[in-house]
N, C-alpha and C positions, 0 to 999 in steps of 0.2 A: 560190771567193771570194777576194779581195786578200788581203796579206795585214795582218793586226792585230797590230802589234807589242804595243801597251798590253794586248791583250787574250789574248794566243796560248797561254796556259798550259790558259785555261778555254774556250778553242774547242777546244783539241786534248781535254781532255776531255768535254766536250759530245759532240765526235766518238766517244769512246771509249764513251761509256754508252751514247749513240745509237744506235752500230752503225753509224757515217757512214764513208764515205770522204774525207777533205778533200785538194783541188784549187789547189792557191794559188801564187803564182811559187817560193816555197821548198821547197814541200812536194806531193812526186808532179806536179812541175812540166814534165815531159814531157807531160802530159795540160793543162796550162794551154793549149796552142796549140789546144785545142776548148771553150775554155770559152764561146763563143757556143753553141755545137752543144748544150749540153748545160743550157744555158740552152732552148735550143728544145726541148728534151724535155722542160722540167720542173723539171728539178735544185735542190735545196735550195740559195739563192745566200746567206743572210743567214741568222744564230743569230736563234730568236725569244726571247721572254720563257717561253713553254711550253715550248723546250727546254732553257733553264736553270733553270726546273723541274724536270721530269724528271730532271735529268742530278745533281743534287741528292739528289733522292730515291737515285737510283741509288747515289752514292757511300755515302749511309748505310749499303748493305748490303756494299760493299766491303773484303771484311778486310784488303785492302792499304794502307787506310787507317787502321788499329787497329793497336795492341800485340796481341800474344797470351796475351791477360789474360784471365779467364774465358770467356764467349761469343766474345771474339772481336772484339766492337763496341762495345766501352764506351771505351777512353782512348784518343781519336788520336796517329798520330803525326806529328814536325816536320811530316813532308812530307803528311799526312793534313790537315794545318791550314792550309797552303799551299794543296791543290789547295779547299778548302772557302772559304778568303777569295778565292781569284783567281776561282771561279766566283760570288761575291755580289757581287765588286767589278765584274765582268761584269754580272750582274743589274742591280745599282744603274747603272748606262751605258746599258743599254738600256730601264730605266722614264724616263730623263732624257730620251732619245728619243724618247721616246711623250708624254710632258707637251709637249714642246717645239713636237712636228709635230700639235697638236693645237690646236684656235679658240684663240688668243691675247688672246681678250676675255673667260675665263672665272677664277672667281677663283684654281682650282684655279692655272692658267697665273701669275698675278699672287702668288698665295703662294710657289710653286716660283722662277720664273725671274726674273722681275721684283723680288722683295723680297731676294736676296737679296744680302748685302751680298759684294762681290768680293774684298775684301782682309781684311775678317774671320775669324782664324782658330778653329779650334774650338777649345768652352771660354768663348770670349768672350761677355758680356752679347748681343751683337748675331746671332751663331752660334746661341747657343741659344734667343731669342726669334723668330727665324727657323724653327727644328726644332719649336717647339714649338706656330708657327702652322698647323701642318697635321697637327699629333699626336693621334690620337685624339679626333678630331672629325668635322664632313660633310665634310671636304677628303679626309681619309684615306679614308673610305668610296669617294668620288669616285674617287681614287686605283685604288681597289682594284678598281673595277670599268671605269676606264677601260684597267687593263693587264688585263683577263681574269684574275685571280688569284681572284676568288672563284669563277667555272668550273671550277678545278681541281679535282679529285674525291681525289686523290691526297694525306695528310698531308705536310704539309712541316717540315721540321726546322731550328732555328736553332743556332747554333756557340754555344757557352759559356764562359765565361771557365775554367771549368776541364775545357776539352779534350773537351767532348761533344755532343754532335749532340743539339738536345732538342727531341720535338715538340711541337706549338703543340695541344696537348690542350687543354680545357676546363679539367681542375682544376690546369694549370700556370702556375702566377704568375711571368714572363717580363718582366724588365726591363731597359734600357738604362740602360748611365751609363758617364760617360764618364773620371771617375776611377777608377782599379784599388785604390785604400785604401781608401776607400768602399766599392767592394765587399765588401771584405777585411772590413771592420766590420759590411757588413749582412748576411754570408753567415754569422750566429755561429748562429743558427737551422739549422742543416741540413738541406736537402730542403725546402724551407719555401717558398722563390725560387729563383727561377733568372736569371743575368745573362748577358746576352748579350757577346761577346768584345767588350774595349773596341775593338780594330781595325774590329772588325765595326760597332761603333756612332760610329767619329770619322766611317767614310771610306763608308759606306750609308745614310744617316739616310732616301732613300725608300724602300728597301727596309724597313726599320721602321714609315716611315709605314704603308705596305703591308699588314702584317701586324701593323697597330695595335699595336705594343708601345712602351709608357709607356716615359719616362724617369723615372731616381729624381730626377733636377733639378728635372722638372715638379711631381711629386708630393710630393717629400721639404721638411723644413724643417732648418737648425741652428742649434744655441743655442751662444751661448758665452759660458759661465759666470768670471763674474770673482774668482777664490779668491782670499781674504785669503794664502795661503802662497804666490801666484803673483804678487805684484803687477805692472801693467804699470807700465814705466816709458817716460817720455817721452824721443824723440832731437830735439834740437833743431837739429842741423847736419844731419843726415839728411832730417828734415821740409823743411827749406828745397831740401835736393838734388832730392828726390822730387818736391813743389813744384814750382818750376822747368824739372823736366825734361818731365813730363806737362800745366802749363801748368793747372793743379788747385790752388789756396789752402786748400781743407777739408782734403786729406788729410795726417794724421797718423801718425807712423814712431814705434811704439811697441817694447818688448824686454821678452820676459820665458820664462823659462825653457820654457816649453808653452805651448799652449791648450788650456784645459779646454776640449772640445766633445761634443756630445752630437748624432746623426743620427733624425732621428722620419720616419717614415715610416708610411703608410696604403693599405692595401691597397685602400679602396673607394672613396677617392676623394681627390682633391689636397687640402692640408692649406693652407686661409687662416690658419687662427690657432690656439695650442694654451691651451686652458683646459679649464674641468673637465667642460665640455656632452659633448664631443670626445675626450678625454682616453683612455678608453677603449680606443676605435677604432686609437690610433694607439702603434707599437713605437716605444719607443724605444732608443739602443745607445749606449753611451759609446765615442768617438773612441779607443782606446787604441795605434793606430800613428801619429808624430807625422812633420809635416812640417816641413821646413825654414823656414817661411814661412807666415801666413796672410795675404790680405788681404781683411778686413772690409768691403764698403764703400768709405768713406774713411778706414779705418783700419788700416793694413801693420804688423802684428804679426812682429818676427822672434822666433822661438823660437831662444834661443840656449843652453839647458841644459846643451848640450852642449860649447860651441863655448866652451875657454879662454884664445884669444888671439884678440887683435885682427883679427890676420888672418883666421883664421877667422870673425870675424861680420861683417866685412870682406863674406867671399866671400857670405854669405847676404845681405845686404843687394843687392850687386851682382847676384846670382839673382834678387829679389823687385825690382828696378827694372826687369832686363830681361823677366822676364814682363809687367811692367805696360807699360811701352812697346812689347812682341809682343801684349798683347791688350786694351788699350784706346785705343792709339795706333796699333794696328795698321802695327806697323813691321817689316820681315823678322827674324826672330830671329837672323841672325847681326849686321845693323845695330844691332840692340838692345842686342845683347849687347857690340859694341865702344862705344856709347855710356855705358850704365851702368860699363863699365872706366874709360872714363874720366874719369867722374864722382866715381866713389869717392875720386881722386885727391884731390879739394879738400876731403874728411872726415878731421878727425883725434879725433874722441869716437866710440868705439861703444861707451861704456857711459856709465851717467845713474843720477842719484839724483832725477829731475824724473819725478813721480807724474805719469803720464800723465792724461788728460781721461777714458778709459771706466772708469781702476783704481779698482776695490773699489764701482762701480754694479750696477746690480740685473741679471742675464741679460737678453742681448739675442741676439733671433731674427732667425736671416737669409733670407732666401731664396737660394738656389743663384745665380740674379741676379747677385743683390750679393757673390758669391763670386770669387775666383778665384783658382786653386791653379798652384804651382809647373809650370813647363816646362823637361824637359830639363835639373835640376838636377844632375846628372850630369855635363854637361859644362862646367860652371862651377864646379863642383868641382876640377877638374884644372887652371883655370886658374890665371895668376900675378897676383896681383893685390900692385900697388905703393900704399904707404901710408907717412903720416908715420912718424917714430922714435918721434916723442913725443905720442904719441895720448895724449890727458886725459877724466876721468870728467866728464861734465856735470852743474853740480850747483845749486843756486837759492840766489841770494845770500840771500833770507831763509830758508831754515834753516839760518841759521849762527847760533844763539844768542850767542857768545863775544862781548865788550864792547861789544853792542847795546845793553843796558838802560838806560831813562833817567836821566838823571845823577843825578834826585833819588831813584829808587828802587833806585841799588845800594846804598844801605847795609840798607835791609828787605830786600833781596833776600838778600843775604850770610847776615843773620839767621833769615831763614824755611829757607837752605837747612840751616843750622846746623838749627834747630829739627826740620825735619821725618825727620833720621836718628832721634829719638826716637817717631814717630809710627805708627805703625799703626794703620787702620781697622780690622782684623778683631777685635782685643780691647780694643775703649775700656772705659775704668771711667769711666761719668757719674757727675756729681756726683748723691748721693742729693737727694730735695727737701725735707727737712729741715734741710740745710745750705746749700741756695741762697740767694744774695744777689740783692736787684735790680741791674742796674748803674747805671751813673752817666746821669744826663741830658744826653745830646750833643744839640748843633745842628746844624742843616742840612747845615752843612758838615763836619762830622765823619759825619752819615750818608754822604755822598759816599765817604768817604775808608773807612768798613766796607766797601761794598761792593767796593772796588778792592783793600782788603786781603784780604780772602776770598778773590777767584778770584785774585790771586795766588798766595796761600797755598798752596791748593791745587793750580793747576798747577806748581809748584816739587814739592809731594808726589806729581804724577804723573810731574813728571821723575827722579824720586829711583825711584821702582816702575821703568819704561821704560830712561829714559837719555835724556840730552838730544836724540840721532838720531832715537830713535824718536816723543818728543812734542816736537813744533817748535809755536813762534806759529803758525803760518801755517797748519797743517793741524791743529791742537788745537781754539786758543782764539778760538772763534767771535766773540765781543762784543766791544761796542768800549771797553771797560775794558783791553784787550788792549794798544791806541794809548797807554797810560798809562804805562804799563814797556815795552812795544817800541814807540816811533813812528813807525819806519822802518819794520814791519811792516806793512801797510795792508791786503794784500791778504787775499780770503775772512774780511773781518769780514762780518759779519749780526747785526742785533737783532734781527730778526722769526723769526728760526727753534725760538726757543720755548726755549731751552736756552743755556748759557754755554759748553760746555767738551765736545768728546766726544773716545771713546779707543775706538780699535779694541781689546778686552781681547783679544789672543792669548796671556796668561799666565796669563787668567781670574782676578784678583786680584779684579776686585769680583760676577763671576757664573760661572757654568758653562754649559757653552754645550751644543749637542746635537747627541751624536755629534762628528763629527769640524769643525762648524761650531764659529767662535767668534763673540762676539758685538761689537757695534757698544754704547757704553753712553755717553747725554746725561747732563748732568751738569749742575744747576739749583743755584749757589751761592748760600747766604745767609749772612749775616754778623753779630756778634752781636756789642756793645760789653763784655757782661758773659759768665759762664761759663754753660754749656749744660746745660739740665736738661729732659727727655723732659716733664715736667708742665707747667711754667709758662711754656717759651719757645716766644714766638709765631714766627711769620714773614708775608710777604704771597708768594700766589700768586696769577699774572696768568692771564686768562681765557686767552691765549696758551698759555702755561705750562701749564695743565691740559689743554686740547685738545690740546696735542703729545703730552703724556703718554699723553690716555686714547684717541688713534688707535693705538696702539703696544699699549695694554691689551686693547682690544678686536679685534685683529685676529691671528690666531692666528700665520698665515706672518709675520708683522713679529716675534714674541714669539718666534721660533725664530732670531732675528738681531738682535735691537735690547732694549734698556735703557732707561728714563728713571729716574733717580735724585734727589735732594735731598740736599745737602751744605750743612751747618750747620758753620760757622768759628766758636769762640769768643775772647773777649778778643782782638777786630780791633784796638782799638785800642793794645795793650801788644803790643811786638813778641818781649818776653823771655816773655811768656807765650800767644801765639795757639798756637792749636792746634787739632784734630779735633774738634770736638763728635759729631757722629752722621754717618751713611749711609745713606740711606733707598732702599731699591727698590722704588720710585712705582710702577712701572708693573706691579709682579705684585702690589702690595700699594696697592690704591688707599685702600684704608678707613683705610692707616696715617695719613693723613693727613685730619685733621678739618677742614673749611672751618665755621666761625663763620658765623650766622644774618646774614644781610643784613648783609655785611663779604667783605673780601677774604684777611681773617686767617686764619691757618689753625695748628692744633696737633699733635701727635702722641697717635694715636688709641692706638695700641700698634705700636711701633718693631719690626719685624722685622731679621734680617741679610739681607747683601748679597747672600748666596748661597741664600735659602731658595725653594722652587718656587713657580710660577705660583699668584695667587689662583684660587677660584671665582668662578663666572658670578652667584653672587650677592651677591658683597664689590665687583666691579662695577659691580653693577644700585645697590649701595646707595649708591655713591659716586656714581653719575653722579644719582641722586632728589636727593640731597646740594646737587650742585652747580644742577638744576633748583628747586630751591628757594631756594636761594639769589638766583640769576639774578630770580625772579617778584618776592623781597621787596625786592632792592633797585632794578627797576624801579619800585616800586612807592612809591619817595621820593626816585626819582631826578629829578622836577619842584621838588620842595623844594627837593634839593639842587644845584639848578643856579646858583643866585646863587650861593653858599659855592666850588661848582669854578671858577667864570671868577676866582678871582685868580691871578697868578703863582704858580708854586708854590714857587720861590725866598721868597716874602713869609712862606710860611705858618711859623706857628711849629711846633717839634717838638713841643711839649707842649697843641698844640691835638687839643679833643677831636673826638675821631669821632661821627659823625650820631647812633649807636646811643645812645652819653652822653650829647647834648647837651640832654636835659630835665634841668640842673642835678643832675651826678652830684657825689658828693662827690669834695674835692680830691685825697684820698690813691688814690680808686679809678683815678683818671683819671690819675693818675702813671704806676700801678704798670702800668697797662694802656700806656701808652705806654713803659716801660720793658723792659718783655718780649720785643719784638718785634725781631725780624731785617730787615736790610735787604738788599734786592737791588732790581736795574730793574725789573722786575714789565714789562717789554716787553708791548706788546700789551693793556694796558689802555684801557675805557672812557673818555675825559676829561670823562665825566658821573657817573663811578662815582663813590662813597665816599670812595673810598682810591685818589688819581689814582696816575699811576705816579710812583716814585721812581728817581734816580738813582743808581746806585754811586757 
């Protein structure tokens, strides 16, 4: 036969298990001047698909292919590993050849040759939704019976990532995949899987088809879990490089120390979705070997944990551009690799205090798809990568608290911050209610100005616990009472979100959190003209307001990561005396809070602390009857009351009575009851209800 350079390692052994003679101008090439002759006898001119079979099988019993390690035949060696890929990379060539010269109108032909993409290389979205159209389905059957392979009577043996010949038995669970860390993570089960040599699965995928083994891509899922101790943070020059270069607007260049990820995988069948039907069925294994790079998606995570200087995150950035322009731009990896150099050139931030868009969201699941992992990071490592002198932290002009605050409110600012080094939530001494006073009777516009003092107050108290770094306007304080003392601040206000104020607790000052999670804690401000007493001070809470709460009460996984609280400000309007009234944790203690019969009023049932565990399922049950009853009675005069709500609400006076009084209650009751009460927005009210909303 000619001779095959590509192929000559695994002919010559073909030849050798064979028991062939081989005839070629290089090789026993004195006899090449009869190779007609010997063509007319007969003569074996062309390697088939059964003799790289066979010649397979053969080498398994080969101890010249083994260590001499117990039997004999368990750990290959270099060159053991060598002759076993040069003969599958032979195989995989001659099943190409048999698809190729076979009806070209068949789909098998239009999977194989026809779909696939020329310049895509492996790894890539395009690569693997190619590999995985003829994987373990009727094509692969087809496959396998158009090369004669299931004829074989003979067990056949696959190469393993770690150095063993393994056969395709019944009870061996035998998988591809195409990254070697992956493995490394899903191999912690021992004896359990077996993966087949990543060589063996970049550069054979028909030989797999063949011998239908699954990839973990096809089958596997990953989650990547957003830790509050890992936050990602946003690169904003980087985004624009990345951007730019890929010709992509979505994608986002985030940094943060690691990825938390987790690999799930299922043995009986490919994994659509992980919830609790399924849950069961499917392993899962935490990522603990960490890579230079992930990209999400549209989301290029650099892990830079490691990586102290500039330069160094430098080089991983320049890594994580040139994969991406070798495998969805499908550019030669050396062009790639001189393009992202010189790209880096025009960045000078590789580090951000700018909260990325996925940091501190609920886990998100990827498919292998939407993955794709570092190439050849190794040899971008060694590179020289040139970068400014003076590379700067990128960081959002509104968190910078420092002489933002509106002119009229630095001088209460000054006062509250003065105020609140005396304060502590965890041991208030309430005023007994034998000593309580009513307060004084403010108008409309001093209601206004309670509620604005309150969530001041209080965010000043959480910058004081925190630090002003850690609680900014912008990522705290939801509402737009916010705009009042920062008006430059605008962005991430929300009324409707049910809450005034939240804090990531990673020092757990208002709750304890579980295990090693901390918790996320809303924070629903009220405001009180006079001093705060657990009996007689009212408040109003918004239909809003309590649904936010009791989605968070009643849902267990929210309850192992979230808070909703009630924070009562007293003496809003004396800046020398505001202060902590209470702290209420709503949302494990729903009962603590009493809702008034056909009203929006609400009282304290019995005040728990901030730290005490989770209510029963029937403290609940009693709060949500509570609020259904409520709900029925004040439909039930909400016809009545629909002239009384169409006026401005500007118009209304403070000291008008509520519907429940208004069959001629006495003077002093209808004071005392309008004197008790706390002000806040009450967002998300009826504008038929009772008690419409108020504003801070």
């Amino acid at each position: 036969m000619p001779d095959n350079n590509q192929h000559r390692q695994a002919t010559l052994l073909v030849c050798k298990y064979r028991k062939l003679q081989m005839i070629s101008p290089s090789i026993n090439q004195i006899y090449w001047q009869f190779k007609d002759l010997f063509r007319m006898l007969g003569c074996q001119c062309v390697v088939s698909i059964s003799d790289i079979y066979s010649a397979i099988y053969s080498a398994r019993y080969d101890k010249n292919n083994f260590y001499d390690l117990g039997d004999g035949e368990t750990i290959l060696t270099e060159n053991g590993i060598e002759n076993m890929i040069s003969l599958f990379q032979y195989f995989e060539s001659l099943i190409l050849i048999c698809v190729t010269e076979h009806d070209t109108n068949t789909d098998l032909y239009q999977a194989i040759i026809t779909n696939k993409h020329q310049t895509a290389p492996y790894g890539s979205r395009e690569d693997l939704e190619w590999r995985f159209s003829f994987t373990c389905n009727k094509l692969s059957i087809q496959l396998k019976k158009l090369t004669g392979i299931q004829d074989q009577h003979r067990t056949t043996f696959l190469l393993t990532i770690d150095r063993k010949l393994i056969s395709m038995k019944s009870d061996h669970i035998i998988y591809a995949c195409l990254e070697t860390k992956i493995i490394q993570n899903l191999s912690r089960d021992f004896g359990k899987r077996y993966f087949v040599s990543p060589v063996i699965t970049r550069t054979c995928p028909l030989v797999l088809a063949a011998f239908e083994i699954d990839y973990v891509e096809r089958r596997g899922k990953v989650k990547w879990t957003h830790i509050n101790h890992n936050l990602e943070f946003h690169l904003e020059q980087l985004t624009q490089i990345f951007q730019n270069a890929l010709g992509d607007r979505q994608l986002e260049v985030a940094i943060a120390k690691y990825a938390a990820t987790d690999l799930y995988l299922c043995d009986t069948c490919a994994i659509d979705s992980i919830d609790d039907e399924n849950n069961q069925q499917i392993d899962k294994y935490a990522m603990e070997t960490e890579y230079p790079f992930w990209v999400f998606d549209k989301t290029v995570l650099l892990c830079t944990g490691n990586a102290k200087s500039d330069t160094s995150r430098a080089i991983i950035a320049t890594s994580a551009l040139t994969t991406l322009l070798h495998k969805r731009r499908h550019i030669p990896f050396e062009e790639a690799k001189s393009i992202a150099r010189q790209k880096m050139t025009e960045c000078n931030a590789f580090r951000s205090e700018l909260i990325s868009t996925v940091a501190d969201t609920s886990s998100s699941v990827y498919s292998y798809l939407d993955l794709i992992f570092p190439t050849e990071h190794h040899l971008i490592e060694s590179m020289t990568i040139s970068i400014g002198r003076n590379c700067t932290v990128e960081r959002d002009p509104e968190e910078n608290t420092f002489a933002t605050i509106a002119a009229d409110r630095i001088g209460e600012d000054r006062i509250y911050r003065n105020r609140v080094q005396t304060q502590n939530h965890r041991c208030k001494n309430e005023t007994p209610s034998s000593n309580w006073m009513d307060p004084t009777i403010v108008d409309s516009t001093e209601n206004i100005r309670i509620g604005h003092n309150a969530e001041h107050f209080f965010f000043v108290y959480l910058q004081k616990l925190y630090g002003k770094i850690d609680v900014t306007p912008t990522k705290n304080w939801r509402s737009s009472n916010r705009l009042i003392v920062y008006p430059q601040y605008r962005r991430n206000v929300d009324d409707s979100v049910g809450y005034d104020i939240e804090l990531h607790d990673t020092q757990e000052h208002f709750v304890q959190g579980t295990g090693s999670t901390t918790k996320t804690c809303y924070f629903e401000v009220k405001g009180t003209s006079g001093s705060f007493d657990k009996i007689h001070t009212e408040f109003h809470i918004s239909q809003n307001e309590f649904e936010t709460c009791q989605a968070i009460a009643n849902d267990a996984r929210r309850r192992e990561h979230e808070e909703y609280f009630i924070v009562i400000i007293e003496n809003c309007l004396d800046s020398e005396k505001i202060a902590l009234g209470t702290i209420i944790n709503w949302s494990s203690f729903l009962n603590a809070v009493k809702r008034m019969v056909n009203s929006y009023r609400c009282t304290i049932a019995s005040p728990p602390t901030t730290n005490s565990a989770h209510t029963n399922n029937k403290m609940t049950e009693n709060a949500v009857a509570d609020h259904q009853q409520n709900q029925g009675q004040r439909q039930s005069t909400a016809s009545r009351d629909n002239q009384r709500n169409s006026m401005p609400q500007a118009a209304r006076s403070n000291d008008e009575p509520s519907s429940s009084n208004r069959n001629n209650p006495p003077a002093h009751q209808n004071q005392q009851q309008q004197n008790r009460q706390c002000y806040g927005r009450g967002r998300g009210w009826n504008r038929n209800s009772q008690y419409p909303n108020t504003r801070n």
